[in-house]
KEBAZA-117303 format. One record per residue (C-alpha): x, y, z; residue in three letters; chain. Coordinates in steps of 0.001 Angstrom, whole numbers, plus 500000, padded with zeros to 6 digits. Example, Ala and Ser with C-alpha at 12.3 -4.5 7.8 and 13.67 -1.06 7.14 Angstrom:
BEGIN
+--------+--------+--------+--------+--------+
:   east :  north :     up : residu : chaine :
+--------+--------+--------+--------+--------+
: 512300 : 495500 : 507800 :    ALA :      A :
: 513670 : 498940 : 507140 :    SER :      A :
+--------+--------+--------+--------+--------+
% end
This chain:
BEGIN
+--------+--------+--------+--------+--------+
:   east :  north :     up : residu : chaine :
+--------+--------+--------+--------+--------+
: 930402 : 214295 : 769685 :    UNK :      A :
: 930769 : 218231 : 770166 :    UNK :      A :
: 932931 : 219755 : 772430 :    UNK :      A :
: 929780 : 221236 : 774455 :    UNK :      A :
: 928407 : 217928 : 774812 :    UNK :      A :
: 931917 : 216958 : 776211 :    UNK :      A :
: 932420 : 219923 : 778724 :    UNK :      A :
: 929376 : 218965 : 780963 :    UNK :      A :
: 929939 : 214502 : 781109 :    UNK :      A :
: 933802 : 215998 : 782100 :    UNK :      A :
: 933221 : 218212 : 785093 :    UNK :      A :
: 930606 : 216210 : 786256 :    UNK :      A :
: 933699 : 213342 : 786174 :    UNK :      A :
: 936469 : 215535 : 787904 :    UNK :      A :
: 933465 : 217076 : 790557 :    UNK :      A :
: 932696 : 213438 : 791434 :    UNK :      A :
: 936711 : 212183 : 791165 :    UNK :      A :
: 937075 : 215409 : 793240 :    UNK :      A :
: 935373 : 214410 : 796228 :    UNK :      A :
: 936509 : 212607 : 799108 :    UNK :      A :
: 934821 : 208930 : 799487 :    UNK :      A :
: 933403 : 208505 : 796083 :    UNK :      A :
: 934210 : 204969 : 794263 :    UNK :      A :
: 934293 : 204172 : 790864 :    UNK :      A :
: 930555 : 202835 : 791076 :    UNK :      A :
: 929375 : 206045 : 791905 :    UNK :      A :
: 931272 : 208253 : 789322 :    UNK :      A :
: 930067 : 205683 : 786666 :    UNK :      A :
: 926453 : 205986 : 787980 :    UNK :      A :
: 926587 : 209708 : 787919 :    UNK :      A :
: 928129 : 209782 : 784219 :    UNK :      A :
: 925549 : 206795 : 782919 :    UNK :      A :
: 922956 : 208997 : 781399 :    UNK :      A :
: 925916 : 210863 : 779334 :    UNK :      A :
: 927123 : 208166 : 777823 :    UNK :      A :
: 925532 : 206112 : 775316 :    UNK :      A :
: 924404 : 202383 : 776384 :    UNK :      A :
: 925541 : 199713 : 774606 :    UNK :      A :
: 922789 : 196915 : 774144 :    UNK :      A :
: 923222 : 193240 : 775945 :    UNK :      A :
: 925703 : 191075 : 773366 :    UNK :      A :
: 923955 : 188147 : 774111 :    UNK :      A :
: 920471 : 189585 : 772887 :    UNK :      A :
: 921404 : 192167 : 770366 :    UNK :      A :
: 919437 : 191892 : 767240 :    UNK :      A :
: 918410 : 188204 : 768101 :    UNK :      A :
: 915756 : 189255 : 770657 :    UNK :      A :
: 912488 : 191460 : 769291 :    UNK :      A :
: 913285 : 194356 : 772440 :    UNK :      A :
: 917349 : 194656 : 771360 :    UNK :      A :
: 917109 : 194953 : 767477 :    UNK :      A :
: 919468 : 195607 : 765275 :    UNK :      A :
: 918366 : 199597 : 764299 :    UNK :      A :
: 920180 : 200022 : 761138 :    UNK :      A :
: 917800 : 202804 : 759741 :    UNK :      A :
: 917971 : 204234 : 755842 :    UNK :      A :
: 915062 : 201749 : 755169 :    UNK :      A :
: 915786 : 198818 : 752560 :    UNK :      A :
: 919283 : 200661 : 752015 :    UNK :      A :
: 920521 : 200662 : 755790 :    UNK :      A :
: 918808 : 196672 : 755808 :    UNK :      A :
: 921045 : 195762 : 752809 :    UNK :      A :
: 924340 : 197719 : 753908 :    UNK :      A :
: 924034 : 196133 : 757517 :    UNK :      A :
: 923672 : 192367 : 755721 :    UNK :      A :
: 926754 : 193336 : 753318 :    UNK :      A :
: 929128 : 193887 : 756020 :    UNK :      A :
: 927829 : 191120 : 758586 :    UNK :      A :
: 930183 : 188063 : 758420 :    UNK :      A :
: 930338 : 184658 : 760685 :    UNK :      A :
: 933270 : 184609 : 763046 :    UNK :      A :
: 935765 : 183660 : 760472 :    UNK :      A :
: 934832 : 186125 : 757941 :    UNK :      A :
: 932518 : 183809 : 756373 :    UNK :      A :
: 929583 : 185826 : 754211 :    UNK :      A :
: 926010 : 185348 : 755177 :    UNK :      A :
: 923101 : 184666 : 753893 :    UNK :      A :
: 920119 : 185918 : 754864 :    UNK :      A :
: 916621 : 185495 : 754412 :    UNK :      A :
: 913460 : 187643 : 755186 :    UNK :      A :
: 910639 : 186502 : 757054 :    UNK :      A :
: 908346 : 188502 : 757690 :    UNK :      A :
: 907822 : 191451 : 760034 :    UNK :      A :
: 906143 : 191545 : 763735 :    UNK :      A :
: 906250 : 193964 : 766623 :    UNK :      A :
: 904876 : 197128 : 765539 :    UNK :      A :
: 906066 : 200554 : 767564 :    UNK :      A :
: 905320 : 204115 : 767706 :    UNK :      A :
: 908724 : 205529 : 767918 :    UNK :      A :
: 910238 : 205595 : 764835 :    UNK :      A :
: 913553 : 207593 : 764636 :    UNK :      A :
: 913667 : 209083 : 768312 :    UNK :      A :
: 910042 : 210864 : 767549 :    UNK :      A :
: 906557 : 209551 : 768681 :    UNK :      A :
: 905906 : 210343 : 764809 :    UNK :      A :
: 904210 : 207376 : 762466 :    UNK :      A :
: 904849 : 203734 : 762717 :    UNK :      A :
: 907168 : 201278 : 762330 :    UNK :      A :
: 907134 : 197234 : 762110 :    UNK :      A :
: 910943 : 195248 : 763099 :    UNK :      A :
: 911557 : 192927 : 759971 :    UNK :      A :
: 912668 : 189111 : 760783 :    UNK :      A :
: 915441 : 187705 : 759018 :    UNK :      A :
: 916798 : 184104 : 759035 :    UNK :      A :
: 920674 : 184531 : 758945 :    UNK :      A :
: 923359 : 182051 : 758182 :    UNK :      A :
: 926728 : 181230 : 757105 :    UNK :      A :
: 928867 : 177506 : 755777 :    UNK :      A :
: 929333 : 176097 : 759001 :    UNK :      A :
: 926391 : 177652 : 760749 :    UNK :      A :
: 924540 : 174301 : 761852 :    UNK :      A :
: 921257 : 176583 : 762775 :    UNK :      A :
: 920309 : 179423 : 761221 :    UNK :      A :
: 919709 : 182831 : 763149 :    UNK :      A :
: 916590 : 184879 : 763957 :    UNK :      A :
: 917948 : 188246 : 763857 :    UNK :      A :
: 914906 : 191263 : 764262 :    UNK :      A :
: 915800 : 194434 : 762163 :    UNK :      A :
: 914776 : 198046 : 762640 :    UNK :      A :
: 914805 : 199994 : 759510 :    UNK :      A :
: 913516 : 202810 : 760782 :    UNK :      A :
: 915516 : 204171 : 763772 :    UNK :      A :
: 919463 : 204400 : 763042 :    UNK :      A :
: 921631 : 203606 : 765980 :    UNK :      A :
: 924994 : 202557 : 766418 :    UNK :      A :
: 925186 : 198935 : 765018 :    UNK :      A :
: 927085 : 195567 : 765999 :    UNK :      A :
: 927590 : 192508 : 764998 :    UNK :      A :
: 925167 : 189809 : 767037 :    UNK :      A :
: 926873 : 187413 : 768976 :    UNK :      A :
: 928602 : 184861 : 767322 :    UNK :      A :
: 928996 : 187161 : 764049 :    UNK :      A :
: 931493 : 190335 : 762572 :    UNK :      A :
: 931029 : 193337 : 760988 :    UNK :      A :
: 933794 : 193073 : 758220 :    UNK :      A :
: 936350 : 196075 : 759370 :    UNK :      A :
: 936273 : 194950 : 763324 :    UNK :      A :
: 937616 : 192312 : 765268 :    UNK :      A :
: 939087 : 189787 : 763323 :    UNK :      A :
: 937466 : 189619 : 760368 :    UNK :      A :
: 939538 : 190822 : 757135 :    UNK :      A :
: 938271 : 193216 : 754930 :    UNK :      A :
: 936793 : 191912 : 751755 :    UNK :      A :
: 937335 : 188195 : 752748 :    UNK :      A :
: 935286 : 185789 : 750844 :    UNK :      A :
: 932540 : 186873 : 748401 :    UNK :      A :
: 929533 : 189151 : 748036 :    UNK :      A :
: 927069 : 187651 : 750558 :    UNK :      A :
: 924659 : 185768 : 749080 :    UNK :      A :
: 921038 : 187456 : 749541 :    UNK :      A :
: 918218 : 185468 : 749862 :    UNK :      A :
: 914532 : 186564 : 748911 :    UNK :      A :
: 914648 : 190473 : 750532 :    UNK :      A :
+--------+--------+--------+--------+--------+
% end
């Protein structure tokens, strides 16, 4: 984030800090459309309005897959199918079209698999769905286990 971008979400902070009366809820409701909103946990990627948006295409869909683990580091498999939902805003511009791709996800111990919904079109920030990792955060260690097993992409 730039420092210009900073400058403005700051003042606006100590202005509202500043003033006599003004709780917490307020100076958070103020700042909201400064910072970036993290989706719902309990929907992200598993619900076809809160995908995962991994962008890059097939690249960002099979770097996103590599690094997704179950929540004891287990690798996934994953499986694609099909695509649904088709949308109009494909990276942040109302330029050409884009479809969210369905993958079944799972890992040794997983009783059910997952539905997860996949945007390959508009990057975001990504996170791990509930009940998964991203290998490098939370508790998950680096490397643990093998390559994840792909399944039909």
């Amino acid at each position: 984030m730039s420092l210009f971008r900073c400058i403005p979400a700051a003042v606006l902070l100590l202005t509202a800090c500043a003033s006599p009366g003004t709780s917490m809820q307020e100076v958070m409701r103020r700042t909201e459309p400064l910072m970036p909103k993290r989706p719902d946990p309990l929907t992200y990627g598993t619900r076809p309005e809160n995908p995962v948006r991994v962008g890059w295409g097939d690249k960002g869909v099979m770097a996103y897959f590599r690094l997704l683990r179950g929540p004891q580091g287990q690798p996934v498999a994953w499986r694609r199918m099909g695509d649904c939902c088709e949308f109009t805003q494909v990276d942040g511009q109302a330029q050409g079209q884009g479809r969210l791709s369905i993958f079944e996800v799972t890992y040794d111990g997983l009783e059910t698999p997952v539905v997860l919904y996949v945007d390959a079109f508009t990057g975001g920030n990504v996170y791990a769905p509930w009940g998964f990792l991203l290998e490098g955060q939370g508790d998950a260690p680096p490397g643990s286990g093998t390559e994840p097993e792909v399944i039909d992409l």
